[in-house]
C-alpha positions in Angstrom: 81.8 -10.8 -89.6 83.4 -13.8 -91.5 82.3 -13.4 -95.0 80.2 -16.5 -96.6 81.9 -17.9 -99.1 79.6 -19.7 -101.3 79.1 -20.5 -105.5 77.5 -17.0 -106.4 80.6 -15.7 -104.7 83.3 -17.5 -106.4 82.2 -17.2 -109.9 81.4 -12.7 -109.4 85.5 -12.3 -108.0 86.2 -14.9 -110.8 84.6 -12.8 -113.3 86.0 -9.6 -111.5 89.7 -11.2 -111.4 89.3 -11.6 -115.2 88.3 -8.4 -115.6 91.3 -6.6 -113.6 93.8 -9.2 -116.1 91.6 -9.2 -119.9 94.4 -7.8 -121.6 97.2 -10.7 -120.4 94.5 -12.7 -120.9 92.6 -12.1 -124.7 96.6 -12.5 -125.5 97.4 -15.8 -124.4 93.5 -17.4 -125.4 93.7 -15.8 -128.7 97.3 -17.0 -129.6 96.1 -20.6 -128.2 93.0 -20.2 -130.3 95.0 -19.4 -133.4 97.1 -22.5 -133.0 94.5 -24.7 -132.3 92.5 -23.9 -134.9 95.4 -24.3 -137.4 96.1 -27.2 -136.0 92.2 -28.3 -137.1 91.8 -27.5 -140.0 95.0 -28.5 -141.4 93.5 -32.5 -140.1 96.2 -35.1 -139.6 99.2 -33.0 -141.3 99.0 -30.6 -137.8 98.4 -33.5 -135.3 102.2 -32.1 -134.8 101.3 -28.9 -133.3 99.5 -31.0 -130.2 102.3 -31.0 -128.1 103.2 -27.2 -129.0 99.6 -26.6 -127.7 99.6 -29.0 -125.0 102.8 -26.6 -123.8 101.7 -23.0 -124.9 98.3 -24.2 -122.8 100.8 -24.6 -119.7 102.4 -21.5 -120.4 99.5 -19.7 -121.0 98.1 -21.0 -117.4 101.3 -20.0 -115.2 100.9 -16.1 -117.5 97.3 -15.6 -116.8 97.4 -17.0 -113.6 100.5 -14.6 -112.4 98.5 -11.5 -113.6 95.5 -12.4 -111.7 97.3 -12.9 -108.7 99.5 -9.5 -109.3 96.0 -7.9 -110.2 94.5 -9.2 -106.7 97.9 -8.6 -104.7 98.7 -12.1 -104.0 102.1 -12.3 -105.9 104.3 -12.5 -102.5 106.7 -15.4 -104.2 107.5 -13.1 -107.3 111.0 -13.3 -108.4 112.1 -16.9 -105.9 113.6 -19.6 -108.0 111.2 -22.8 -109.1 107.9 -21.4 -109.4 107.5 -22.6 -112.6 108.9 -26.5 -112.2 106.8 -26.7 -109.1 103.2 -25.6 -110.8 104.2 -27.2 -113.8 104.7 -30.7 -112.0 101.4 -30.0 -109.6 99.2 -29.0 -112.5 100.4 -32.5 -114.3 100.1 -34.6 -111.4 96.4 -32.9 -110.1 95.4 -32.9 -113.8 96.2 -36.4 -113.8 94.4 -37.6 -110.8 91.3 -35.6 -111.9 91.5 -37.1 -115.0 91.2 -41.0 -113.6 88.7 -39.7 -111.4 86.2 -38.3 -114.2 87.5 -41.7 -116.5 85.9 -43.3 -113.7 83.0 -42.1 -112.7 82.0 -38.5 -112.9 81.6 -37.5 -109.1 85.1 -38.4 -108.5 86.9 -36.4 -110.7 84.7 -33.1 -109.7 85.5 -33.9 -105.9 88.9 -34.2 -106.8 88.7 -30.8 -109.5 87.5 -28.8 -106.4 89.9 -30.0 -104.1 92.8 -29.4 -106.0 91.1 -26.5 -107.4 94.2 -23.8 -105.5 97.6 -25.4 -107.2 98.2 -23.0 -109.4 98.1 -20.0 -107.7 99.9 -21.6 -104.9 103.1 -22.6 -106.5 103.1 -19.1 -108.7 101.5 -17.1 -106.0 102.8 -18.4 -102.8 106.0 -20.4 -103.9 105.0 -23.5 -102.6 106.0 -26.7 -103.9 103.9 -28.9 -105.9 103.4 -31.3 -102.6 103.1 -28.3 -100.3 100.6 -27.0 -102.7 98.5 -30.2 -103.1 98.2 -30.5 -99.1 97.3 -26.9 -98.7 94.6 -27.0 -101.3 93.4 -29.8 -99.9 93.1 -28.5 -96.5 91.8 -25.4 -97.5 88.9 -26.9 -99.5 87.8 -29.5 -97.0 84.7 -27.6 -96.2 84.3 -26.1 -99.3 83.4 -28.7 -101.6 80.0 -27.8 -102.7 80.6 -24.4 -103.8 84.0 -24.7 -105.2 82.3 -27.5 -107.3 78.9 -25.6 -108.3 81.3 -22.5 -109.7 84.0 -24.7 -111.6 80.9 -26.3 -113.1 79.0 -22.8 -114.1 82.4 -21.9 -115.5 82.9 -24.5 -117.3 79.6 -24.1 -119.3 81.3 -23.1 -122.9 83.1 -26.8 -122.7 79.8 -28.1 -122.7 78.6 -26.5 -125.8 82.2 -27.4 -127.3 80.6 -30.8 -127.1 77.8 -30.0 -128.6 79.8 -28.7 -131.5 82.0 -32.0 -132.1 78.8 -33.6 -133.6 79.3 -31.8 -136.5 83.1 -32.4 -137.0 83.6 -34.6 -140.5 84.6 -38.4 -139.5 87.6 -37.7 -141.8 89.8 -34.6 -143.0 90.8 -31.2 -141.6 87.4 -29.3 -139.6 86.0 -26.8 -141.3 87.5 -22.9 -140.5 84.6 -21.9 -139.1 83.4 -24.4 -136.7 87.5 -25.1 -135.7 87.5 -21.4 -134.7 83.9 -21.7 -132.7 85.4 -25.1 -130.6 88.7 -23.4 -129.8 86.7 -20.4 -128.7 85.2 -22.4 -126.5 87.7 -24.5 -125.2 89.8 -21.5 -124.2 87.2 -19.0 -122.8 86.1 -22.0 -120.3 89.9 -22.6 -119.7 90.5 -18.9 -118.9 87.6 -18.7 -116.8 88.8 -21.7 -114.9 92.3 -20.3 -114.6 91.0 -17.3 -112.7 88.5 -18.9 -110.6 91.5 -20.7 -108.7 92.7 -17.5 -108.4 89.4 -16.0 -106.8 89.0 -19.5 -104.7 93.1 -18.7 -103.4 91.8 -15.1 -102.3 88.9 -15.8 -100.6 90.6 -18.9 -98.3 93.1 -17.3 -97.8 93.6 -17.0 -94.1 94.4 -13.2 -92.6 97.5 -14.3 -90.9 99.3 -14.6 -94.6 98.9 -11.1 -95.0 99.9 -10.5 -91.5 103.3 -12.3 -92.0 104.0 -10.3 -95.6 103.8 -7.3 -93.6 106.0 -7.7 -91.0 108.3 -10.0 -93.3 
């Protein structure tokens, strides 16, 4: 019997996914938290360290995201050339497309969030390239929409209360310690929960004749 996949799904193999990888994990949010937060509170002085984050945020992805996948078994592509220049350019050019879509309107940029959702996993997991991985994860979401959606969204809940933190950032100066290290906190733990559930989504679509093919590869 076909197993249902639907929101309550996705976000309990995101959480166990996160689980299986919290050491990889806790390393690369803490270190980005640590950054971030420095780059805070030092105010305009650290606007600098942007870029270093912007990268070590891209780094930290394609490391979290390989562990889930080696957690879950999916790493088939490990050790084959151009991983890495292929997710970077798909997670730039999806990222970018979601971002005009949520600039805007709103339902746009979640449609194209979910359908784009399986990038990530699919250049470090499967070795696609970034166009092979933006067709597949389109494909493989076209019926999925809804609850691919529902659980980004659920995951995504400590971005919300990031915002709810911003409204008590000073209009001028470096943030204070203590509320830089509760927005960063934030930021990440939703980023690393994101993270995996593309993992989890990649698992459960997967179709059985992949694994078929890696056995008799």
């Amino acid at each position: 019997m076909e197993q249902k996949i639907d929101t309550a799904l996705i976000v309990r193999n995101s959480f166990a996914l996160l689980q299986a990888n919290l050491r990889a994990t806790l390393v690369a949010m803490l270190t980005l938290v640590a950054v971030a937060t420095a780059a805070d509170t030092i105010g305009s002085e650290g606007a600098g360290l942007n870029l270093a984050i912007g990268i070590g945020t891209m780094f930290a992805q394609y490391a979290v995201t390989r562990g889930a996948l080696r957690s879950a078994g999916l790493l088939d592509a490990e050790g084959r050339a151009g991983r890495a220049g292929a997710f970077a350019l798909a997670t730039i050019l999806s990222s970018l497309g979601i971002a005009i879509g949520f600039v805007f309107l709103i339902l746009p940029g979640i449609y194209l969030w979910a359908r784009w959702s399986m990038v990530a996993p699919l250049t470090v997991g499967e070795g696609m390239s970034s166009n092979q991985a933006m067709r597949e994860s389109w494909s493989r979401t076209q019926s999925l929409v809804a609850p691919i959606s529902a659980a980004l969204l659920l995951l995504s809940v400590p971005l919300l209360l990031f915002v709810g933190t911003v409204f008590f950032y000073p209009d001028y100066g470096p943030v204070p310690i203590g509320l830089a290290l509760l927005s960063n906190l934030l930021i990440y733990t939703a980023q690393a929960l994101i993270w995996h559930a593309a993992v989890a989504i990649h698992q459960l679509t997967r179709s059985p004749s992949n694994d078929l093919e890696q056995v008799f590869a």
